[in-house]
C-alpha positions as CSV (number, residue, x, y, z in Angstrom):
1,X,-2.8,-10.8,2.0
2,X,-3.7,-13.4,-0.4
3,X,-7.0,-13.5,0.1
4,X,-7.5,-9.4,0.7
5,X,-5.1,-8.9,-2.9
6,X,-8.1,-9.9,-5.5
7,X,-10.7,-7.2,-3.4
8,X,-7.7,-3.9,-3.8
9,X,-7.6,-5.1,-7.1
10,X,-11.4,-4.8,-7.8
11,X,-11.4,-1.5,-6.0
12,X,-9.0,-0.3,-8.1
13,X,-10.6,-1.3,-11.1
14,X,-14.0,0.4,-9.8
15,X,-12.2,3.7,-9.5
16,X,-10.5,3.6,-12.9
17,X,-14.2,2.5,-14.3
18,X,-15.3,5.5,-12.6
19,X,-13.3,7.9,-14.7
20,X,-13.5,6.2,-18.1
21,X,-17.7,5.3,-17.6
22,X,-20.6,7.3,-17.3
23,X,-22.3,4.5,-15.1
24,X,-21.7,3.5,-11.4
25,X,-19.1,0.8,-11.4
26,X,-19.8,-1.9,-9.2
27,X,-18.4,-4.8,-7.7
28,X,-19.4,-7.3,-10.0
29,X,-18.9,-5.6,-13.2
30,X,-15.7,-5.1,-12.0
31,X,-15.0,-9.5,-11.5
32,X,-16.5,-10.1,-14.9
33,X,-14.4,-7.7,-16.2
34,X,-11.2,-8.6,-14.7
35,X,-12.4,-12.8,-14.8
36,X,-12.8,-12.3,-18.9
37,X,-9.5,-10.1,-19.7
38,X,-7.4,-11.5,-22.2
39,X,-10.5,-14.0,-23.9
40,X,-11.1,-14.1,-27.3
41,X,-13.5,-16.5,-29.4
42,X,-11.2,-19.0,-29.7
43,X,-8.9,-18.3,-26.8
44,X,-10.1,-19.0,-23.3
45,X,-7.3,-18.0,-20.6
46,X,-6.8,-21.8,-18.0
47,X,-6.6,-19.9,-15.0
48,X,-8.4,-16.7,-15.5
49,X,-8.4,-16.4,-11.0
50,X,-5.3,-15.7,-11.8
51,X,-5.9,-12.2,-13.2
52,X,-7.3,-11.3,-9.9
53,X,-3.4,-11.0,-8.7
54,X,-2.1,-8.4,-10.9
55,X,0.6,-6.7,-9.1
56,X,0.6,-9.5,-5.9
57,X,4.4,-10.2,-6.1
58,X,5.2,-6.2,-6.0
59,X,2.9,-6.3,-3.0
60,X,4.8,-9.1,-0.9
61,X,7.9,-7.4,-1.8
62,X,6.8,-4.2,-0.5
63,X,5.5,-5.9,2.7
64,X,8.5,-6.3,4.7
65,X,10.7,-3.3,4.0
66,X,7.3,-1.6,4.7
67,X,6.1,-3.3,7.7
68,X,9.7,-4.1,9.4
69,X,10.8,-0.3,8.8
70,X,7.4,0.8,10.8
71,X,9.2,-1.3,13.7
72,X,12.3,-1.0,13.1
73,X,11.5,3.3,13.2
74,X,9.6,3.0,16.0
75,X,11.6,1.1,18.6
76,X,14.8,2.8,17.6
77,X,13.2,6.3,18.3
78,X,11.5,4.8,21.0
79,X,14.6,3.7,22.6
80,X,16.2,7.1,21.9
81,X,13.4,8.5,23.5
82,X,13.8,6.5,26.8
83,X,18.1,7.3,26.9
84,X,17.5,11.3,26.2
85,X,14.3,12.0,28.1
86,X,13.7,12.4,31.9
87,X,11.5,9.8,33.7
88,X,9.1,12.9,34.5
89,X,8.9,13.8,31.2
90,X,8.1,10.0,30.1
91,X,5.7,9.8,32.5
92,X,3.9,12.8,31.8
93,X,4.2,12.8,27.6
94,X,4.3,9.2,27.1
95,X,1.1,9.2,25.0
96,X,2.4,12.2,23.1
97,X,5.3,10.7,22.9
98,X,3.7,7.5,21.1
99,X,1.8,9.1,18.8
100,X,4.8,11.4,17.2
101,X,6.8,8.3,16.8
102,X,4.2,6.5,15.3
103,X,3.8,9.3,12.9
104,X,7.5,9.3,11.9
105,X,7.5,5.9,11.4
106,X,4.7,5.6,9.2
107,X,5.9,8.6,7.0
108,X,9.4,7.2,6.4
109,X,7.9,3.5,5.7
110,X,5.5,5.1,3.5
111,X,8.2,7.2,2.1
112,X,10.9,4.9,1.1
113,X,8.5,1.8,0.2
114,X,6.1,4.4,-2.1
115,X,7.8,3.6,-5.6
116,X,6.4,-0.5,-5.1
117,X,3.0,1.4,-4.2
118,X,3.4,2.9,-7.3
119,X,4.1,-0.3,-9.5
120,X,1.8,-2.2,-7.7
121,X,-1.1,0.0,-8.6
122,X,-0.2,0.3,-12.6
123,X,0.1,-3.2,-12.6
124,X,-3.4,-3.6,-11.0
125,X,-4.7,-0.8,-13.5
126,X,-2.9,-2.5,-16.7
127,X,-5.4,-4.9,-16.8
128,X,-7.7,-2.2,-17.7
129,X,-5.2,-0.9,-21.0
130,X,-3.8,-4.3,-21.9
131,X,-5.9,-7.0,-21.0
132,X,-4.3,-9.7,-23.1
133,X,-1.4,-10.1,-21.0
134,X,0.2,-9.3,-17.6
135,X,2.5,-6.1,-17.9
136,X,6.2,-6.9,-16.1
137,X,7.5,-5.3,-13.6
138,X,10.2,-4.2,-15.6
139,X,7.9,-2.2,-18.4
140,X,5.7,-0.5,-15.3
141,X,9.3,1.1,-13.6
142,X,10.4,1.7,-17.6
143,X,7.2,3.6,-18.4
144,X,6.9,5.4,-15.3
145,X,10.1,6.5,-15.3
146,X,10.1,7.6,-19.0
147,X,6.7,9.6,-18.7
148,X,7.8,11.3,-15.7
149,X,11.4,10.5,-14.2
150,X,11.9,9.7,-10.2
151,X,9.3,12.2,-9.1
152,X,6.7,9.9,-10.8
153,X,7.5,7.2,-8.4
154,X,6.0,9.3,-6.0
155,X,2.9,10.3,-7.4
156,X,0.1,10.6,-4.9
157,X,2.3,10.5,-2.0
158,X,0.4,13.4,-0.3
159,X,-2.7,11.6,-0.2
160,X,-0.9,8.8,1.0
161,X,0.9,10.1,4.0
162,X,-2.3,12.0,4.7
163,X,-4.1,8.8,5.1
164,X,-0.9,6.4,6.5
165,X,0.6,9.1,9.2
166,X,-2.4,9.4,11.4
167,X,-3.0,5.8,11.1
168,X,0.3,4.4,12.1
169,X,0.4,7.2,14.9
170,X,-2.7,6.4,16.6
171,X,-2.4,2.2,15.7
172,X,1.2,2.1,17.2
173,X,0.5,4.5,20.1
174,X,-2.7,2.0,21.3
175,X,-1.0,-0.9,20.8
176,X,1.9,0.2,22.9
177,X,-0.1,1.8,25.6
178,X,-2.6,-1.7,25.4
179,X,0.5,-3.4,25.9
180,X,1.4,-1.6,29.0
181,X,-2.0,-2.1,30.4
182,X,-1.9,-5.5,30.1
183,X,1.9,-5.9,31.3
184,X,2.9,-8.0,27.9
């Protein structure tokens, strides 16, 4: 994740340049822009790579809850799935099986772990509106909850299970069924 962080952050970037440009953001426009935030004349910033991890501790800290909640979710359900089930119906629906669980999981992780989605990105964005200094966690969860109370915590979930449901469904299902081919 260090090393992935700096590239989200210059996608981000491109799609807000997108919106606020008439010309095709790219890449390195993007760098230079994020590389030279907060330089003036007379002020040059001692570690500008670190602009490059706006919003990296809100990513960590979203990591785990997110990532032990897909597992955690899946093997309980899975294991509930093995006590209240038949063997026949295992057997035959174990796929099936797999991929609704996997689904489940994802929705709830992305559910309950959304609102650091949510900080994470406005403090990738701030850059973009306030260049001169890193915005706090604390001001992002202030101004998103005065702008639009709790529900704008979960702005763009939609989207976001859209994407995430599927993808944890048909990740976790092959992974489990891989492991069961190879007898791990």
């Amino acid at each position: 994740m260090p090393f992935t962080h700096p590239l989200e952050l210059i996608r981000v970037r491109m799609a807000i340049e997108t919106r606020h440009h008439s010309h095709r953001p790219s890449p390195w426009n993007a760098i230079h822009t994020i590389w030279t935030e907060g330089r003036s004349p007379g002020n040059v910033s001692a570690l500008p790579i670190l602009h490059f991890y706006r919003g990296f501790t809100v990513s960590v800290l979203g990591t785990v809850p997110y990532r032990g909640g897909i597992f955690l979710i899946w093997e309980t359900l899975n294991a509930h799935s093995r006590d209240r089930l038949s063997a026949e119906t295992l057997d035959s629906h174990q796929t099936q099986i797999y991929l609704v669980v996997g689904a489940i999981a994802g929705t709830v992780a992305q559910v309950v772990t959304y609102p650091l989605e949510v900080v994470r990105r406005s403090q990738q964005a701030s850059g973009a509106g306030s260049p001169q200094r890193m915005i706090s966690f604390r001001e992002i969860v202030a101004r998103v909850w005065t702008q639009a109370g709790w529900r704008g915590f979960f702005s763009g979930l939609g989207i976001g299970l859209i994407k995430q449901v599927p993808t944890h469904s048909i990740s976790l299902a092959a992974w489990q069924i891989a492991k069961q081919i190879l007898d791990v």
